[in-house]
N, C-alpha and C positions, 0 to 999 in steps of 0.2 A: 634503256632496257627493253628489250623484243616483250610485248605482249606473252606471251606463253609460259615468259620466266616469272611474270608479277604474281603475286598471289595478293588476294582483295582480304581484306579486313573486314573484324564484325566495326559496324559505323554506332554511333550514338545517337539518339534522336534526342529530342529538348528537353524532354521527360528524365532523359537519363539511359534510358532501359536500352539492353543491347539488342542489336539487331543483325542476325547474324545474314551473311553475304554465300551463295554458294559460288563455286568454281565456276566460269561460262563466258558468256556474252559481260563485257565490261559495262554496257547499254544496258544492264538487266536491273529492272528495277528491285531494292531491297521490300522483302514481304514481309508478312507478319510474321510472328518467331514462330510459330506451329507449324506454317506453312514451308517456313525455310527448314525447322528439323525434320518435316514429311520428307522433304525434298531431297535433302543430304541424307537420312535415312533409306532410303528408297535406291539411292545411285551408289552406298556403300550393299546394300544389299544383293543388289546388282550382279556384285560380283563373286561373292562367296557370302555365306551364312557368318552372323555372328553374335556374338553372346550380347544380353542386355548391356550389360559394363564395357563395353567396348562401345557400341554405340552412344552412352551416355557421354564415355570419353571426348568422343568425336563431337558431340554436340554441343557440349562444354570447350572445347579447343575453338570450335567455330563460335564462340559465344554467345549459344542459343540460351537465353532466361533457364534456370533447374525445374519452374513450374511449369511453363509447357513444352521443356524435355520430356517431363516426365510422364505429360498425358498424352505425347504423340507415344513415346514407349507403352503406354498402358494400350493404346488402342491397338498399338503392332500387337503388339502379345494376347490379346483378347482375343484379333483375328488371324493367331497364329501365325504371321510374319518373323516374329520373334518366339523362340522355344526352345533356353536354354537347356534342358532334357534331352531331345532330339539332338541338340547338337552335342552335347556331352557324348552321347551314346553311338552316335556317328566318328565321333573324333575320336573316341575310346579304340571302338573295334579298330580301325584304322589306323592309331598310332601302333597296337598291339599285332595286329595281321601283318600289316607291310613294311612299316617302321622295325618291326622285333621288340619293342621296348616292352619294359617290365611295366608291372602294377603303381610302383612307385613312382618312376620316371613321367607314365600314362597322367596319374597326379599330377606334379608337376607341370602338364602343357596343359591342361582342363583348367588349371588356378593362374596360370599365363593369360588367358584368354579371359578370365575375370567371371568363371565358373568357379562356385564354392559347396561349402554344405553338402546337403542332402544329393542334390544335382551328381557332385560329383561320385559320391560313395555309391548311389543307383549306378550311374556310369562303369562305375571298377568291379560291380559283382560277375561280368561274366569272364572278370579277368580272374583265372583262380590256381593255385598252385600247380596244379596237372598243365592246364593251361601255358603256365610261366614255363614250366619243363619242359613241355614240347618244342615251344618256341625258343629256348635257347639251346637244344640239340641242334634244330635247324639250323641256327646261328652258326652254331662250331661246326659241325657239320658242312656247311657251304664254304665257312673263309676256311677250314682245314686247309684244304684245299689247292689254296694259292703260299700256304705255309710247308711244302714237301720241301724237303732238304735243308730244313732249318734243324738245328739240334732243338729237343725234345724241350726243355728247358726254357729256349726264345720262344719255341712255338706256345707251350703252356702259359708264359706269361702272356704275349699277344693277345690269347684267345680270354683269357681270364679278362684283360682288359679292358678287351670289345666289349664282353658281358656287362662288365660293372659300370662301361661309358652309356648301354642302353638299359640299368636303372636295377640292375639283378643283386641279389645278397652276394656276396662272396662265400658264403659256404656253399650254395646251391652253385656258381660260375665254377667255383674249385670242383665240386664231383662231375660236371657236367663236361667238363674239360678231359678230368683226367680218366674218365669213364669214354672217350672219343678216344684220347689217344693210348689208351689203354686193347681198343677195339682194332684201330689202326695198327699198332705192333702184333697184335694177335692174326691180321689179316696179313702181315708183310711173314710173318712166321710160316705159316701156311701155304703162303706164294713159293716157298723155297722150299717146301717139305717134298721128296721125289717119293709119288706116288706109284713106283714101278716095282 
């Protein structure tokens, strides 16, 4: 098996206690367990921000001891390395801005990512009913669009659909739909009306 495919194991020392291994140099000598979740902390961070509980995850999979998981986590979070807030709040606007998703759905990937509580109900207050409306006109509004020449019917369920796949009530998807295509046949009416 090629180097690159093996993955190293947490090893045991005599004591017992796990000693966890990072990804690297096969040569690499195993450290202390603070050192080692510094380390794998540090190169998951690397790459994208993440919430306590995922990192804990990670340190536990590489089986770093829960005691000094927990105090390399307290000292990230101390010198704010870790700030599940921030990132709730980042991930929020950003599933809601770009994504289109509703308030509930926004939920939903905040509690994926191992954000709970308080964290996340701060995170969801700037998501708010005007908010949710907006964003799902836009929605119907842009795929309309690619729905011309469908009867009115496929296209209402389609659109209805989208809404309720990124996380929206179905009463709110129903008016928001049928107030689009209701807009639509009032603008295809007017297209045809000879203004002479």
């Amino acid at each position: 098996m090629p180097a690159a495919g093996r993955r190293r194991r947490a090893a045991r020392s005599a004591d017992g206690a796990a000693h966890a291994d990072v990804p690297g140099d096969p040569e690499q000598p195993l450290g202390d367990p603070e050192s080692v979740a510094r380390t794998i902390c540090l190169r998951l961070l690397d790459h994208r921000a993440r919430s306590r509980a995922e990192l804990e995850t990670a340190l536990a999979r590489k089986g770093v001891p829960g005691d000094a998981a927990a105090r390399v986590l307290d000292r990230f979070t101390e010198v704010g390395l870790i700030d599940d807030a921030a990132l709730a709040q980042s991930m929020a606007g950003a599933a809601h801005r770009e994504r289109g998703l509703a308030r509930r759905a926004v939920a939903v990937k905040l509690r994926q990512r191992g954000l709970t509580g308080d964290v996340v109900d701060d995170a969801l207050t700037t998501i708010d009913a005007d908010s949710e409306r907006t964003r799902a006109f836009e929605l119907v509004r842009r795929r309309r669009a690619a729905l011309t020449g469908l009867p009115v019917q496929v296209a209402q369920r389609r659109l209805v659909g989208l809404l309720g796949r990124k996380g929206y009530p179905p009463g709110l998807a129903y008016d928001v739909v049928r107030t689009v295509l209701a807009d639509d046949a009032g603008a295809d009416d007017m297209a045809g009306y000879d203004h002479t």
